[in-house]
Every structure is written in C-alpha cells, then in structure tokens.
C-alpha positions as CSV (number, residue, x, y, z in Angstrom):
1,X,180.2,78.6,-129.4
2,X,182.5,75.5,-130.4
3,X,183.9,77.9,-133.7
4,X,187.4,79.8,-133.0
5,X,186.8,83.5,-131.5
6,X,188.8,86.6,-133.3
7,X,191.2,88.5,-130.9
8,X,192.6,91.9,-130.7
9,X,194.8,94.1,-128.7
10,X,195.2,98.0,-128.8
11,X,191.8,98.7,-127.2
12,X,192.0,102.9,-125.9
13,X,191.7,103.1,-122.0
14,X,189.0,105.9,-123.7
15,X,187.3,106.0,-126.8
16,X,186.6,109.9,-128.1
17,X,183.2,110.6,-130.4
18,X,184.4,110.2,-133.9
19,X,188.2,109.4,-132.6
20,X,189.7,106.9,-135.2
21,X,191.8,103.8,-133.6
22,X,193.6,100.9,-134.6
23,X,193.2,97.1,-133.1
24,X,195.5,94.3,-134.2
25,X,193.2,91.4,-134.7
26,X,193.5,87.7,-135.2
27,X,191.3,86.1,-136.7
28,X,189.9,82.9,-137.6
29,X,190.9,81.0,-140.7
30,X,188.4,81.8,-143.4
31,X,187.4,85.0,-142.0
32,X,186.7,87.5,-145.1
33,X,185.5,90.4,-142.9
34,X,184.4,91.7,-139.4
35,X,182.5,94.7,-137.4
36,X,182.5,96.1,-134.1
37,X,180.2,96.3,-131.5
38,X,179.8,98.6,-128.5
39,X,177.8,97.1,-125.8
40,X,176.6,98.5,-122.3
41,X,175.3,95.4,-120.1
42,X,173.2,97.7,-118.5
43,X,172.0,96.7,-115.2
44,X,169.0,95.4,-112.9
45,X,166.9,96.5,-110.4
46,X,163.7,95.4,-108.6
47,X,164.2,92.5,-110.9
48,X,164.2,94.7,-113.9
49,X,167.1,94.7,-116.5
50,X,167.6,98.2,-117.6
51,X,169.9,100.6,-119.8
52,X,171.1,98.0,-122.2
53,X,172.5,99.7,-125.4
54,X,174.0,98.3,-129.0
55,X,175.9,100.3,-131.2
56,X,177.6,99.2,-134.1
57,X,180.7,100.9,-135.1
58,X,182.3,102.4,-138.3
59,X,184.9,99.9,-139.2
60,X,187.5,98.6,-142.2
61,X,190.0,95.2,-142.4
62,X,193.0,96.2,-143.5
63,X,193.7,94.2,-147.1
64,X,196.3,91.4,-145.1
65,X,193.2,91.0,-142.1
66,X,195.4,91.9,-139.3
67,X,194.3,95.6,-138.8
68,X,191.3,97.0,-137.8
69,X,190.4,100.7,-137.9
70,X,187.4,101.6,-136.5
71,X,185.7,105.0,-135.4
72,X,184.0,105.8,-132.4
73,X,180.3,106.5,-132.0
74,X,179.1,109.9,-133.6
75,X,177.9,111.3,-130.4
76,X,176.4,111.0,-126.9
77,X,173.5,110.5,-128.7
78,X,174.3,107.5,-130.1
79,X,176.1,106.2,-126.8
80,X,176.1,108.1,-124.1
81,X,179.6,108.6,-121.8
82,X,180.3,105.6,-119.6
83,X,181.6,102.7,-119.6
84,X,181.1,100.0,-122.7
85,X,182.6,96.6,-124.1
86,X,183.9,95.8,-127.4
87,X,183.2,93.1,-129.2
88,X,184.7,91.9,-132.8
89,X,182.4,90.2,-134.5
90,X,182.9,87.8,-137.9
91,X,181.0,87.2,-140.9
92,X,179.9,84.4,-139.5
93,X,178.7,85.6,-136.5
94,X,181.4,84.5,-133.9
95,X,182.0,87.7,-131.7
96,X,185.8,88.0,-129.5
97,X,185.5,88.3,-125.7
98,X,184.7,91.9,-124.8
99,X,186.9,94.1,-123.7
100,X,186.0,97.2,-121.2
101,X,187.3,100.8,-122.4
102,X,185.2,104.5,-121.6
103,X,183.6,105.9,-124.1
104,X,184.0,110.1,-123.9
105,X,185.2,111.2,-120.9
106,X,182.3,109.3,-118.4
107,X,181.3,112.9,-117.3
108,X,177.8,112.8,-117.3
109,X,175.9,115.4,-120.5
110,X,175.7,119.2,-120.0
111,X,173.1,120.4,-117.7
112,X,170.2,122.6,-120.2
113,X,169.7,124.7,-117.6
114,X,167.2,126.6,-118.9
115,X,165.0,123.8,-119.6
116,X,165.7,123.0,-115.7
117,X,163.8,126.4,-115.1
118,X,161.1,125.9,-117.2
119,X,160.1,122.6,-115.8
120,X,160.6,123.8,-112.3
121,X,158.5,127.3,-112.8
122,X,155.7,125.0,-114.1
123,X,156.0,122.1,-111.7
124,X,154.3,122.0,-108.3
125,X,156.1,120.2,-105.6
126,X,157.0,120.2,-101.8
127,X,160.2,121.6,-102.1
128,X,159.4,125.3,-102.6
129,X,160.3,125.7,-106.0
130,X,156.1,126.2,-106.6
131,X,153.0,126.1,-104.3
132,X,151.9,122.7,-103.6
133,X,148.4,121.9,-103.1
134,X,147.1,120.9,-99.8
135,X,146.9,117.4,-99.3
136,X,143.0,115.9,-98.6
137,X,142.4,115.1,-95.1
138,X,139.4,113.0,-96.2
139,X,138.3,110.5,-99.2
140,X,140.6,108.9,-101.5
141,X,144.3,110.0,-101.9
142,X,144.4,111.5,-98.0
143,X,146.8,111.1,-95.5
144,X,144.1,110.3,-92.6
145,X,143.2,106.6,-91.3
146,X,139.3,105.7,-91.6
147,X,139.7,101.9,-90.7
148,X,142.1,99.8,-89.1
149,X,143.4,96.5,-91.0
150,X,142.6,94.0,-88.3
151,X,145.8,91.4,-87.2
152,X,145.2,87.7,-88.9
C-alpha cells in the first residue's frame, strides 16, 4: 500500500437504486481508468463475521480523468438499504479510503404479508398462532431431570 491512493469528493449523504451521481476524483499519475465499489463491513458475533457484501458499480471517467459518473445499485436485491462505503478503485488495483453514504432510504424491505400468514398458519409454536405439541416429560428431548451432575 506504498502506491498513491485516488480521491474524490461529492459522495450523496444517500445513494437511490439506479440514481446517477457525479464524484470529482483525483487520481494517480498514470491512471487510465477506475470502478467503484460498494462495501458493507458487515459485522461479528459469537466470534462470527457476518453480512459482508461487494457490489461493484456502473461507472465511466470522464475523457480529462477528473469526473466520475457512476450509478447506484439496481435494486435491494443487489444491496439491500443501509449503510455502505465507497471505494474508487484503479487499474492497478489501489482503492481510495472509503467513504460512508446510505444506500436507499435505510428503511428496512416491505413486509410480504401474505407470505407472513402462510408460514405462521403452517408453523407450530408456543405463541398461539398454532397448537404446539406437548413437550415429553420422559426420554430424550424432555424437560424432567433423571440424574444429577455431581460437583468436581
């Protein structure tokens, strides 16, 4: 990571699906061309690293190398709302420091609430929404002591 880094400026506060925007970019001598990254860092629990996404975007260098006009992802399919981090990258692989911006509106995907229904008519639970089955009192998988761990 010795090699100069591209720069930008004009990063949205909130990126749109499919909104077109503009960055001013610097970038390093004998740079011929760039693309754009989306990146969600994700983030860890019980020691497990999760939700990490990669999007490439849609991008063009303006003819003098000093504009960048990229589009945002297609849909929440792609990458869903929330937050995300840009990153210019060069041809030769040197990427700019990220930069945090929202993609969508953050609000979370609509609700299918007929699929809701349908698992919860064929689910069985505790909650009443079905008839749960009794739980054993004996054997495997019940909720009765046989034997006592003794103390160490």
């Amino acid at each position: 990571m010795s090699k100069p880094r591209p720069t930008y400026t004009g990063l949205p506060t909130t990126v749109n699906y499919n909104a077109v925007f503009r960055l001013s970019v610097q970038l390093p001598a004998g740079t011929t061309n760039v693309s754009v990254a989306l990146i969600d860092l994700g983030f860890a629990t019980h020691g497990v690293h999760m939700d990490h996404r990669f999007l490439k975007l849609k991008s063009s260098l303006s003819t003098d190398g000093k504009t960048l006009t990229v589009t945002g992802p297609p849909s929440a399919t792609h990458y869903p709302p929330g937050p995300a981090y840009l990153y210019v990258v060069t041809d030769a692989g040197v990427p700019s420091f990220g930069h945090k911006t929202l993609i969508g509106t953050g609000a979370s995907p609509r609700v299918d609430e007929g699929a809701m229904a349908n698992m919860l008519s064929n689910s069985r639970t505790n909650a009443g929404f079905a008839p749960a089955a009794a739980s054993p009192t004996v054997g495997e998988g019940s909720n009765v002591a046989t034997a006592v761990i003794p103390a160490p």
